[in-house]
N, C-alpha and C positions, 0 to 999 in steps of 0.2 A: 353698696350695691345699687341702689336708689338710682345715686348721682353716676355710676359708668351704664347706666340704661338711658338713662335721662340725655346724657352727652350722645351716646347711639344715637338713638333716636334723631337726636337735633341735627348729627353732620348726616345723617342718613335722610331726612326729609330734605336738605338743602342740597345735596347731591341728586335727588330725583327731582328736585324744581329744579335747578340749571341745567339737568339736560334734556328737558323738554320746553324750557321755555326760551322763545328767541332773543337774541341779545340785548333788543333797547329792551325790554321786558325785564332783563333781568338785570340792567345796571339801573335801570327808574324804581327796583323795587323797593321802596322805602315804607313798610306798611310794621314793618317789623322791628326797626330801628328808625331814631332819630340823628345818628351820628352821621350820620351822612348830609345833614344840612347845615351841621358848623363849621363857622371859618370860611363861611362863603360871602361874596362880595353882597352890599346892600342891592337892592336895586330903588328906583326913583318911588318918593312918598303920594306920590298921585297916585301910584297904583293899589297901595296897601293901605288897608284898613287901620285904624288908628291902636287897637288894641294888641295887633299881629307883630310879631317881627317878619321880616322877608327876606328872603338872599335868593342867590338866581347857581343855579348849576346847567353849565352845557346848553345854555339858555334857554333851562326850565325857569320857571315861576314859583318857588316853594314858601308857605306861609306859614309861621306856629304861632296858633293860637289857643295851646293848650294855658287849662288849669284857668281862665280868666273869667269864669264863672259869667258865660252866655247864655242866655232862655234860647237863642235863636244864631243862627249862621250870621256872622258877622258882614256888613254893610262895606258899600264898594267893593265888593272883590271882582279882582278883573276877572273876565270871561278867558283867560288864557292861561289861568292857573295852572301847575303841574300837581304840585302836591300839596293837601291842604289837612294839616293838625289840627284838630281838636278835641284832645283828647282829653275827660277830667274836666270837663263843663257841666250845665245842667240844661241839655238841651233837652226835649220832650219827643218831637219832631223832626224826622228827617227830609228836611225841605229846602227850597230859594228860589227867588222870585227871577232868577235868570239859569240858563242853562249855561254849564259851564262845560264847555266844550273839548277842551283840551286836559280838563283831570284826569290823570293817571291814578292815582293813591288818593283814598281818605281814608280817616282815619278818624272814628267817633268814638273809641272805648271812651267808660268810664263816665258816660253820663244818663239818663233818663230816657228815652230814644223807647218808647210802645208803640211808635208809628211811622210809616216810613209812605211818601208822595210816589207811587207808582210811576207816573208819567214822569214827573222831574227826575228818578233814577233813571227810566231807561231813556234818557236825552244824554247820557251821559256816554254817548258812543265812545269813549277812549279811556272808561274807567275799566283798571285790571286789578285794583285791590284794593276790598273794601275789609275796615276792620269794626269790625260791630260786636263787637266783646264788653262784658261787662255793662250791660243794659238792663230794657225790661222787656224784653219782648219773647210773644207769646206765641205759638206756632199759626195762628187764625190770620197774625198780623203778615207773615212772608209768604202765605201761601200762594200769590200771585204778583210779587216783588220781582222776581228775578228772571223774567221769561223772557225778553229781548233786548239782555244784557251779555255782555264777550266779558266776563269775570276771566280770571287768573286765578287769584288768591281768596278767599273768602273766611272771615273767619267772627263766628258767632255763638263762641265762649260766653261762660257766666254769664246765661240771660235764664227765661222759663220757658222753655221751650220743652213740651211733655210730649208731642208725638208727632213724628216725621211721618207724612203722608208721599203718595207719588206725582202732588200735584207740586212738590215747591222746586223741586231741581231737576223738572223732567226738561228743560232745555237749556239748560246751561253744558253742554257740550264743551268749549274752553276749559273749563275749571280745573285745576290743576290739586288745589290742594281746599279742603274744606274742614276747619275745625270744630267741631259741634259740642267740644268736652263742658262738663260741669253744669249740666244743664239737668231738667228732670224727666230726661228722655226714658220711657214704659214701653215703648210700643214703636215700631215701626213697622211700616206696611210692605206687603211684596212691591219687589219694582222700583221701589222708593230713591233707589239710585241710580237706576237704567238707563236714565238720561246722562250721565256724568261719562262719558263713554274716555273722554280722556282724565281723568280723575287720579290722580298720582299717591297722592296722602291724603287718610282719613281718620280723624282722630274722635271716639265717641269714648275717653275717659270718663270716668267720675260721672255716672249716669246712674239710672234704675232697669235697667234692661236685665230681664230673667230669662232667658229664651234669644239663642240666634237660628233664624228657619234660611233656609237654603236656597230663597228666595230673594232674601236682603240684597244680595251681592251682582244681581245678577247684570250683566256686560261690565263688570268690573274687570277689562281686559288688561287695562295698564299700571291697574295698583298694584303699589308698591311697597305703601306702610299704612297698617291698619294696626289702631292702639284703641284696646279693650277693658283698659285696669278700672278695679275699684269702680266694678258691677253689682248685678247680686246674680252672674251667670250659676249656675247650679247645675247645667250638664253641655257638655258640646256636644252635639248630633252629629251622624257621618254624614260622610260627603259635606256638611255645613260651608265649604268654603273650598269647596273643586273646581268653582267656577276664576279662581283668583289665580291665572294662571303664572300674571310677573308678581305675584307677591312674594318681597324678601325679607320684610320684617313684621312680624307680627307678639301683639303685648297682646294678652290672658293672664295677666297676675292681677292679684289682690280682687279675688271675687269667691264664689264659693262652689267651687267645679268639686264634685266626688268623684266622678267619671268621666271617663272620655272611651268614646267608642273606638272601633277599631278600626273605622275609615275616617276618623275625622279629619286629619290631615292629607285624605286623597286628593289629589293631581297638585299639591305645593310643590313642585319639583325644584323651584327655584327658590326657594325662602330659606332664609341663611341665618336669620334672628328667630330664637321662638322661647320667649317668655311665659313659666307654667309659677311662678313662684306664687308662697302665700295663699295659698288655697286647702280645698280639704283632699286631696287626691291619696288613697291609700294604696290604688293598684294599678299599674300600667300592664295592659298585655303583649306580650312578645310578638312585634311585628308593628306596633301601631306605629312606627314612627319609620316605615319601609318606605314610604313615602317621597321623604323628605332626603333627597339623593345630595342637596349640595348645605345641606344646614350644616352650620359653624360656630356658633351659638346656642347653648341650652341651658336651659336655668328653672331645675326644680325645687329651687331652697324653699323652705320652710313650708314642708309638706308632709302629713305624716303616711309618708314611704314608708311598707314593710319591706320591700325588695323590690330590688330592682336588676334579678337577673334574664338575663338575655332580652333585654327593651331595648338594645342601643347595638344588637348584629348587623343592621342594616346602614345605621351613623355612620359611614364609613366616612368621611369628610367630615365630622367632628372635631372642634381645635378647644375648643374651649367648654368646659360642663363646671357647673352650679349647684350643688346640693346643700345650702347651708342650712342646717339646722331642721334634717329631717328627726322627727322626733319618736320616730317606730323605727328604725333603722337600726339594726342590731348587730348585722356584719356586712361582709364584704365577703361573696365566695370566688369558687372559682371562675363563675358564669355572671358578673356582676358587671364586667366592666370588656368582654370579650365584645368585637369587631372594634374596639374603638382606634386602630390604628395610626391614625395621624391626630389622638388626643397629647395637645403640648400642655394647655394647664388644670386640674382638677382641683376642685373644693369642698372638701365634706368638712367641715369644718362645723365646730358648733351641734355635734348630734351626741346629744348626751347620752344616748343608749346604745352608739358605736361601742362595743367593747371587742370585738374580734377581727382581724382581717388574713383572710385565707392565703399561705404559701403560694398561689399562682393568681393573686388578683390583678397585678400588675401584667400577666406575661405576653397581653395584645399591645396595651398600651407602652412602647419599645419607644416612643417619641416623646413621652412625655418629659415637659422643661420644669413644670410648677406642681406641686407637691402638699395642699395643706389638708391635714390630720387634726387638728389643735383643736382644746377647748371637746373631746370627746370622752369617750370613759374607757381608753385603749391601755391596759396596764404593762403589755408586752410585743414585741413584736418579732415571729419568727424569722429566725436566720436562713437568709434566701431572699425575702421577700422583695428586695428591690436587685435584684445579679441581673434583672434584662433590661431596668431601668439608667442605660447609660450616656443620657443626656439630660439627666436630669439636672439643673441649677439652683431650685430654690426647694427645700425643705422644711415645713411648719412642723411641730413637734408641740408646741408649749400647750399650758393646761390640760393635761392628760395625767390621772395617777398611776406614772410608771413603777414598778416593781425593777427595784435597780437590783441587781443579781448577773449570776454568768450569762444569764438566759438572755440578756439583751446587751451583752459584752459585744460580740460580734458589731451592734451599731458603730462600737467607735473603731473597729478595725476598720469595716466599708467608708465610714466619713475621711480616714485614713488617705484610702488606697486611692480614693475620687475627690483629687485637688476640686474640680471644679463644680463642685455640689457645694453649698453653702446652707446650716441650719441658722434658720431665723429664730432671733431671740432666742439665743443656748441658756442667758441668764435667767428666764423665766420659765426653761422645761426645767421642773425639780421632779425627783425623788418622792414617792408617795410614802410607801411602802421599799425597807424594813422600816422598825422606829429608829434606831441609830444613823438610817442616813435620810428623814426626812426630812425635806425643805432644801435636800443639797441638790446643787450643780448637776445636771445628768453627767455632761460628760466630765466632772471632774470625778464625782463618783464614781464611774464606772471605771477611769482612767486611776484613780490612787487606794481605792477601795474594795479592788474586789483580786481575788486568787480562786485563777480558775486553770483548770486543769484540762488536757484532753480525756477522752473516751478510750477506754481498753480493758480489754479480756483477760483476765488475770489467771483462771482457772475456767477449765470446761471439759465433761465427758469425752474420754476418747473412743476406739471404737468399741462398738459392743455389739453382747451377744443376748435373745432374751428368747425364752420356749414361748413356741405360741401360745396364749390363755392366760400366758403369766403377766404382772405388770411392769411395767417400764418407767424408768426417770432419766430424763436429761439436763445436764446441771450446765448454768452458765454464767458464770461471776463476774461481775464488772466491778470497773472502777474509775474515779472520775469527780472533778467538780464542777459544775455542778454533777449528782448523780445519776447516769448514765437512763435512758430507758432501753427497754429489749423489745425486739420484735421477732418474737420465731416464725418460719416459715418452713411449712411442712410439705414432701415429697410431690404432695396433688396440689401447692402454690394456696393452700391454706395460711392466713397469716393470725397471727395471737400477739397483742399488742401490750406490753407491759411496762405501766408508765410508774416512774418513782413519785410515788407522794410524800408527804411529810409526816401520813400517819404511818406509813409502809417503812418507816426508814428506819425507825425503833428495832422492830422482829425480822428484820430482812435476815441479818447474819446469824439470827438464834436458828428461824428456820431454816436456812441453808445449811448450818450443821446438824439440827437434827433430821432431817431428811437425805442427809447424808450419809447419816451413819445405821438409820436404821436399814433390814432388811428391804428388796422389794415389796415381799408379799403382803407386809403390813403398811405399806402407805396408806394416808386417810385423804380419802379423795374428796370429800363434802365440810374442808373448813369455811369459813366466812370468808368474803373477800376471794374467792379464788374462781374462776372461770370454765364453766363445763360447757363444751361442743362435742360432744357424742362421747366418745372415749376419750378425748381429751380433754386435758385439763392445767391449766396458768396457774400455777402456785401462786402465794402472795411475797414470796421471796424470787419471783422470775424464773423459775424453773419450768421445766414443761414436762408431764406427767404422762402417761398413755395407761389406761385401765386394764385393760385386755390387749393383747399384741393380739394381730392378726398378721396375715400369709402380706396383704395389701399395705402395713406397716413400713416394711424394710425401706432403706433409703436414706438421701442424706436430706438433714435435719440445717437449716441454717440461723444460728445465732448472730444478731446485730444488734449492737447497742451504740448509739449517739446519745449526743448532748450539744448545744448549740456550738462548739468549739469544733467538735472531727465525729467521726463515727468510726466504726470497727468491725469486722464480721469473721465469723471463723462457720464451718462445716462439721458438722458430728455425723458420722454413719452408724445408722442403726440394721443390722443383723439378724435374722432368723437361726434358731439351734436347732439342725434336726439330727444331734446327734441319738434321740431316745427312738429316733423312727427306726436305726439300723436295728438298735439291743430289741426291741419286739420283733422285728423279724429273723434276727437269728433265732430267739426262742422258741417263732411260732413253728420255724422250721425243724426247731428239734422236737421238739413235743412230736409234731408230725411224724416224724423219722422213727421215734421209739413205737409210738403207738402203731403205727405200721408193720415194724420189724414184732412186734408183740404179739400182733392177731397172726403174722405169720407163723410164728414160733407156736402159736397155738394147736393152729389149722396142721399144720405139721405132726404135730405131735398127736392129733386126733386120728388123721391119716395111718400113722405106725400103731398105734394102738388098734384100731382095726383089721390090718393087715396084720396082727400078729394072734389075736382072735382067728381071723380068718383062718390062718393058717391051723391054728390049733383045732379047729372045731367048735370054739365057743363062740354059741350068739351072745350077741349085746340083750341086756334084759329091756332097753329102749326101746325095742322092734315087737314086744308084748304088745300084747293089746290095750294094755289103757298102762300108760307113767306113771312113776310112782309120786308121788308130792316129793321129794327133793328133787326129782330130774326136772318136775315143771316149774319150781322154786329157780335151779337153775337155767333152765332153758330164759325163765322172764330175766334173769340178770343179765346173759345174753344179750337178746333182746334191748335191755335196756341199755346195755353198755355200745352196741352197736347203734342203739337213736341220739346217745349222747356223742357217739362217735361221728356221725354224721353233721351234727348242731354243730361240734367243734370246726369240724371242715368247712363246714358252708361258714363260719365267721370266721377262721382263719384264710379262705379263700378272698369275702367280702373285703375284709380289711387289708389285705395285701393289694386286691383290687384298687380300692379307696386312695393304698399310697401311694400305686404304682402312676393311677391320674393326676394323684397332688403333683406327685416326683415330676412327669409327662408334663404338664401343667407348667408350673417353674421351669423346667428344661425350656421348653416353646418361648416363657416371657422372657428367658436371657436371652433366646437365640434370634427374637424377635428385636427385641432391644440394640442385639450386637448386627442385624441385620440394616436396625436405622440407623442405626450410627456409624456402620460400614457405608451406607446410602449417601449420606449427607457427608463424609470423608471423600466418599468417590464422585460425589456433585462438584464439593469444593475443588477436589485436583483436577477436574474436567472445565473449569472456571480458570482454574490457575493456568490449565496447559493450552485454552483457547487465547487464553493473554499473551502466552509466550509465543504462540502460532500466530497469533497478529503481530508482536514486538517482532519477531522473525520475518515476518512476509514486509516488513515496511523496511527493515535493517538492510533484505536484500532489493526492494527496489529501491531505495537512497542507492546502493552501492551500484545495483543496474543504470540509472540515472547518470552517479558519479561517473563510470564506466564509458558509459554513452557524451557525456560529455566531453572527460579528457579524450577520447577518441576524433569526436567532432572536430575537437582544438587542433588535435595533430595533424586530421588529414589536412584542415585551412593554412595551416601551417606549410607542411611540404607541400600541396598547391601554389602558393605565393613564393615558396622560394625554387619551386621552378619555374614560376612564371619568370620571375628577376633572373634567373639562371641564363634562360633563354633571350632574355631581355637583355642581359650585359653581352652574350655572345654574338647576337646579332649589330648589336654597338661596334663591338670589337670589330669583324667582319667589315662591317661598313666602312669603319675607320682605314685598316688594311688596305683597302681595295682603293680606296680616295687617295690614298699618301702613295702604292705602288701606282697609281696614274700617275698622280704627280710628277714622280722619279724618271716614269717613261717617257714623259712630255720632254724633262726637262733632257735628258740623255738623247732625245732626238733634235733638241734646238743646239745643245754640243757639237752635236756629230757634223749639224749643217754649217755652224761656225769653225769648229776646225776646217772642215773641208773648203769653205772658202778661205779661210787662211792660209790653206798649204797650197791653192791656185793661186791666190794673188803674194803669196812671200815666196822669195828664192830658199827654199831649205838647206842649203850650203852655207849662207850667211845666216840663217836662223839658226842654225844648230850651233855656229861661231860664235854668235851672240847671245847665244843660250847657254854657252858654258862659262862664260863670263857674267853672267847673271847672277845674285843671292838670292831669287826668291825660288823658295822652298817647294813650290809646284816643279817647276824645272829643273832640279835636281837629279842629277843622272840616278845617284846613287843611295834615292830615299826609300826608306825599310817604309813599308805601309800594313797596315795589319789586316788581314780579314775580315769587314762587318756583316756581319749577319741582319737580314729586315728584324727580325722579332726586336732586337736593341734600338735598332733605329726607331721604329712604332714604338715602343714603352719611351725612349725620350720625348717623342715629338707627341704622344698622348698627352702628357700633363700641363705639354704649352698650348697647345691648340684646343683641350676642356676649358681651360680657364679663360680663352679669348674667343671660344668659340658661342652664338646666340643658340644653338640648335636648345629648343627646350624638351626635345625629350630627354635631356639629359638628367633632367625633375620628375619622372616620372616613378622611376624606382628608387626607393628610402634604402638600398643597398647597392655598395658596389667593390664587385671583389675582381681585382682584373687577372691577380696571380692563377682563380680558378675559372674563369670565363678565355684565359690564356691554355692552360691544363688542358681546358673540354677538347682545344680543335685536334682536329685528328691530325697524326703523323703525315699522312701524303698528303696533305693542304698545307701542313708547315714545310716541308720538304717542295716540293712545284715553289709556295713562296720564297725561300732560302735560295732557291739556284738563280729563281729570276734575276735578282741581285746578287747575289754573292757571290767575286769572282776575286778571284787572285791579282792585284794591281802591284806587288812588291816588286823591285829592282827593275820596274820600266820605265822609257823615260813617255814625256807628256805626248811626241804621237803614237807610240805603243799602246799609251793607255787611251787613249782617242778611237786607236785603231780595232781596241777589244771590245771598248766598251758598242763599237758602231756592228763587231760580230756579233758580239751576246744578241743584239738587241736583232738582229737579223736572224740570226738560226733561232730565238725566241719565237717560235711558230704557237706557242699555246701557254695561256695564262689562264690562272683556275678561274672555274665559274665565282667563287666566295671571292676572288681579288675584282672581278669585273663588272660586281654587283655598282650599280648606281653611279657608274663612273660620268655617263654625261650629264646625270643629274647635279653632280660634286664637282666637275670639272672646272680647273681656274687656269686661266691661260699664261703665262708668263714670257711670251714673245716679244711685248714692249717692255719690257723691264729690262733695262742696260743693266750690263752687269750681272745679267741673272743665272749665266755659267758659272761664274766664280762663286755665287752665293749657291747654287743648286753643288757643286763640287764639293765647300767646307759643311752642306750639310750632311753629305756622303759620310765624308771622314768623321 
């Protein structure tokens, strides 16, 4: 533990010098190592002292003249020195008769040095690291050494230096790191550091300091590591160090702290190391350490801790904790280790009076990677206690006397089920306890040595019935290996806890049969070993007893028994009898009824006895003047019979009264009962039916949505395809109208060519010459067929898209001609069909000259759809020879 504090420390002090100090600064800094001077080139012997080696780095000057045993600074040294060793001399005096201007580093541990040349130091304008460790120097001798020097590094260990005043480092501003350790530092004064304002590491180990005042520290704005061990501190004061606002590491080990207040660590917000080990600290209070928001580090070993619950709620940044070998430390509850969150490794290792640790001590710590327990006095561990621990990897166990049994079976199932947890050292956790399997293997023990069984209820009271006042037993029998314990828990969440011991295990089954078999009324409610909470009572066989039923009894009763393997529970309902309340009221009722019909039959019969006196003329001798002694004898029984008559009524009234409220009473708490439980039925379906009423309202806007969308899609749809609709028909159209120009172009350049030919040719000799002809135009007697425009268009369409540039013909991704053909109307294809379409069979060529020059004359009207764009489309074919015969074979 020493040595990963020791390494802290060192890469933590070398991380806050390199980033405060500027770069040649920190590649010249050689005050701390020598390794940085070998293997370097010589440089020339004029310049170096005869005793010295020298080499030159980056064309410094470096000199070691350690260990050569000088009274005095070595002779010749040039004034250009960079770094100069001597370290392990016997020098007295720190002095030389020239100023050496360009020193970076000296370096005078280890020798005699109780005096140091004021002036010749501060000549030393480009010294940044003096090491002055291991001397003799006395605090009288620095107190006015250091005031117009640019120090860096400073370090004046192992000297006698007894008490820091505010006059030796009130202007050393530079100073980066300053080691004071090992000295016989008592006493420091306020202020004493106030000058140090950039001051990074401070290190006052191994001193006599009893007492830190809140003064010390003050503009200690930039430090960063301040080391306190192996003091004789004896209390830390609050607020002590609120002034230390970038402090991140901080030692307090190895001194004699009892206490710590409950601000001591106010305003450390940033300190991330904090070393309390080795001390006598027995109580932390909850909160001290609220502070400290980013600390990552803590280390209370060897303290004697009694508890440590709820001191670490605020840790919430905690990775790493330290408890080795608290020696008051007794458990682990359930408040021991709560907020530690992002705790990855724990060490309570080594607390020989750890013997218990609570079912949820682990259930904050959900992050934790490292695990040691070992070397404590933990004989078992409940089943559970790591189920939230799963990241855990490494697990200590060894030196603890386990108690190998079912009760810690469970370990080797969870080591099982979590490949990636690994116990260290399996070879050396043994077996304490039985004697048969001490010094074994845990987990072979537990793995070949043990038969254990689940938890279960083998027998238990079913329902019953018991008259108020009488007593009650509820039986519950388990079984199991290990053996089971019970826990009843009664109607008002009373719980009675009944654990199997070893002395219990003898008389379990004697007393469960004799308390079985006897009567209620004779249970013995005050054996030894058995458990009273009012009327109740825990037998020592796990049964559960009730003294006296009362009205407040009834109810269900629940039996559970576990053992580290499963648990079990079953429910007994306990009953009220009021069958004896009916049988006294019919009684009271008859009694009633007789004695009533009785005094009637009396009164009656007094009545007629009178009336028959009367009648006769005999007085009653009752109406004499004075009674005789039997009539007053009987009148008092009267009397009496009638006051006992009334005492009867008024208590057979009272008590019918009495049941009639019980009765009233019970009616109310069932109906009251059936009413919360009607209440919370009719919450729950009003819960259920608001779910189905949102699951409903969302089913039908998805379906509104879907709805609206394929809707969307359709109308875009028939949009576009009548855009194209309309878009191939006016294609067509255009096309139409361009090719019926054509046709009429070309039938009027015919008509002018025949007609000059029938002026300039004799038609008597053309007609002669025409019958002796073979071509097929001039045939008197050629059959020609009908063409209709629509065939001629649908021909000459797919020659003239495919040669034709017009680019709208890109414009629509459809093209249906059969239905853009469909769309035109009948009297636009009819006017188109006549313009052309005439009868040319069995005439000869000027017949057909001669028709086609009428058509074209009585053609007085061509439809607006054929003359659409005609002089925009117009192509002329008047110079094209031959362009009769070709306009004719396109006809046909």
């Amino acid at each position: 533990m020493a040595s990963l504090w020791a390494l802290a420390i060192l890469l933590f002090s070398i991380r806050s010098i390199n980033s405060h100090s500027d770069p040649y600064s920190s590649k010249s800094d050689l005050s701390y190592s020598e390794k940085n001077i070998e293997n370097w080139p010589e440089r020339g012997s004029s310049t170096c002292p005869f005793v010295c080696e020298c080499s030159s780095h980056n064309y410094n000057l470096i000199a070691d003249c350690n260990f050569k045993k000088l009274n005095s600074f070595p002779l010749n040294l040039d004034s250009s020195i960079f770094y100069l060793n001597l370290v392990g001399n016997n020098i007295s005096k720190l002095s030389y008769n020239i100023s050496l201007k360009e020193l970076n580093t000296l370096n005078v541990s280890e020798n005699n040095i109780s005096d140091i040349d004021n002036e010749w130091l501060n000549s030393l304008i480009h010294l940044e690291n003096l090491d002055l460790s291991k001397n003799s120097l006395h605090s009288k001798a620095i107190e006015h050494v250091f005031h117009n020097i640019t120090l860096h590094h400073l370090n004046l260990s192992n000297n006698r230096l007894s008490t820091i005043t505010n006059i030796i480092f009130n202007q050393m501003n530079s100073l980066l790191s300053l080691n004071l350790s090992y000295n016989e530092i008592d006493d420091i004064h306020p202020n004493s550091f106030s000058g140090l304002k950039g001051l990074i590491t401070l290190d006052l180990c191994s001193n006599k300091l009893t007492d830190i005042q809140y003064e010390i520290f003050t503009n200690l704005e930039h430090l960063k590591t301040l080391i306190l061990k192996e003091n004789f501190i004896k209390l830390l004061r609050n607020v002590a160090f609120s002034t230390l606002k970038s402090l991140e590491l901080l030692d307090i080990s190895k001194n004699y702290i009892t206490s710590v207040g409950f601000l001591s660590f106010k305003g450390l917000t940033k300190l991330e190391y904090l070393n309390l080990s080795s001390n006598y600290i027995t109580h932390l209070q909850e909160g001290v350490f609220r502070s400290l928001e980013s600390l990552k580090v803590l280390d209370l070993s060897r303290n004697p801790i009694n508890s440590i619950d709820k001191i670490f709620v605020h840790t919430k940044s905690l990775e790493f904790l330290y408890m080795q070998n608290l020696t008051s430390l007794k458990e682990l509850t359930a408040y021991s280790l709560i907020g530690l969150k992002e705790l990855k490794s724990l060490d309570i290792s080594g607390s020989k009076t750890l013997s218990d640790v609570h079912l949820k001590s682990f259930f904050d710590a959900q992050n934790l990677r490292f695990l040691d327990l070992s070397n404590a006095n933990l004989t078992y561990l409940k089943m559970g206690i790591f189920n939230r621990l799963n990241k855990i990897e490494i697990l200590k166990l060894n030196g603890n006397p386990w108690k190998c049994d079912c009760y810690l079976y469970w370990l080797l199932i969870w080591l099982g089920e979590h490949t990636n947890t690994h116990l260290l050292l399996p070879s050396k956790t043994h077996c304490n306890t039985p004697v048969n399997l001490e010094n074994h293997v845990l987990l072979d023990a537990l793995d070949h040595n043990m038969i254990c069984t689940n938890a279960s209820i083998h027998y238990h009271t079913s329902k019953t019935k018991f008259k108020l006042g009488s007593p009650a037993l509820l039986e519950c029998k388990v079984e199991g290996n290990p053996l089971p314990s019970i826990t009843w828990i009664t109607p008002h969440k009373e719980a009675f806890y009944w654990e199997s011991s070893s002395k219990n295990k003898s008389n379990k089954i004697e007393n469960a049969e004799i308390l079985s078999t006897e009567p209620p009324n004779s249970i013995y409610f005050q054996s030894t070993g058995e458990e009273k909470r009012g009327r109740f009572y825990l037998l020592q066989n796990g049964n559960l007893a009730i003294q006296n039923v009362e009205r407040d009894d009834g109810g269900f009763y629940i039996c559970r028994a576990s053992n580290p393997l499963s648990y079990a529970s079953v429910s007994i309902r306990l009953t009220l009898d009021y069958e004896y309340l009916v049988h006294i009221k019919i009684v009271s009722v008859l009694v009633g009824m007789a004695t009533s019909f009785g005094f009637l039959l009396l009164t009656l019969i007094s009545v007629l006895i009178k009336m028959v006196m009367k009648h006769f003329g005999i007085k009653c001798p009752c109406y004499n003047g004075s009674a005789s002694p039997r009539t007053q004898q009987i009148k008092k029984i009267l009397e009496s019979m009638e006051h006992y008559k009334k005492q009867q009524l008024d208590r057979l009234r009272d008590n019918y009264n009495g049941q009639v409220l019980k009765i009233k009473d019970n009616c109310m708490q069932q109906m009251e009962r059936l009413r919360e439980s009607y209440s919370s039925q009719a919450e729950r379906l009003r819960d259920i039916k608001e779910y189905g009423t949102l699951q409903i309202d969302r089913i039908r806007e998805n379906y509104y949505f879907q709805v609206q969308r394929v809707r969307d899609y359709s109308a875009s749809q028939i949009v576009r395809l009548r855009e194209n609709y309309l878009f191939q028909r006016n294609r067509i159209r255009k096309f139409s109208a361009h090719h019926l120009y054509k046709l009429r172009e070309n039938y009027k350049v015919q008509q002018q060519h025949l007609n000059k030919i029938l002026e300039n040719l004799n038609i008597e000799s053309c007609r002669n010459v025409c019958q002796r002809t073979d071509s097929i135009i001039f045939e008197p007697d050629l059959n020609l067929e009908n063409v209709l425009v629509p065939k001629i268009c649908l021909q000459t369409i797919t020659k003239e898209t495919s040669d034709s540039n017009d680019n709208s013909s890109q414009i629509s991704a459809y093209f249906t001609p059969d239905e853009a053909g469909s769309e035109i109307s009948g009297h636009e294809s009819d006017e188109c069909e006549n313009f052309v379409n005439m009868s040319i069979a069995n005439l000869s060529v000027d017949e057909v000259a001669i028709r086609i020059g009428e058509q074209l004359a009585s053609t007085s009207h061509i439809p607006d759809e054929c003359e659409n764009n005609i002089h925009s489309n117009h192509t002329s074919n008047n110079d094209i020879p031959g362009g009769n015969e070709n306009s004719i074979e396109t006809i046909v």
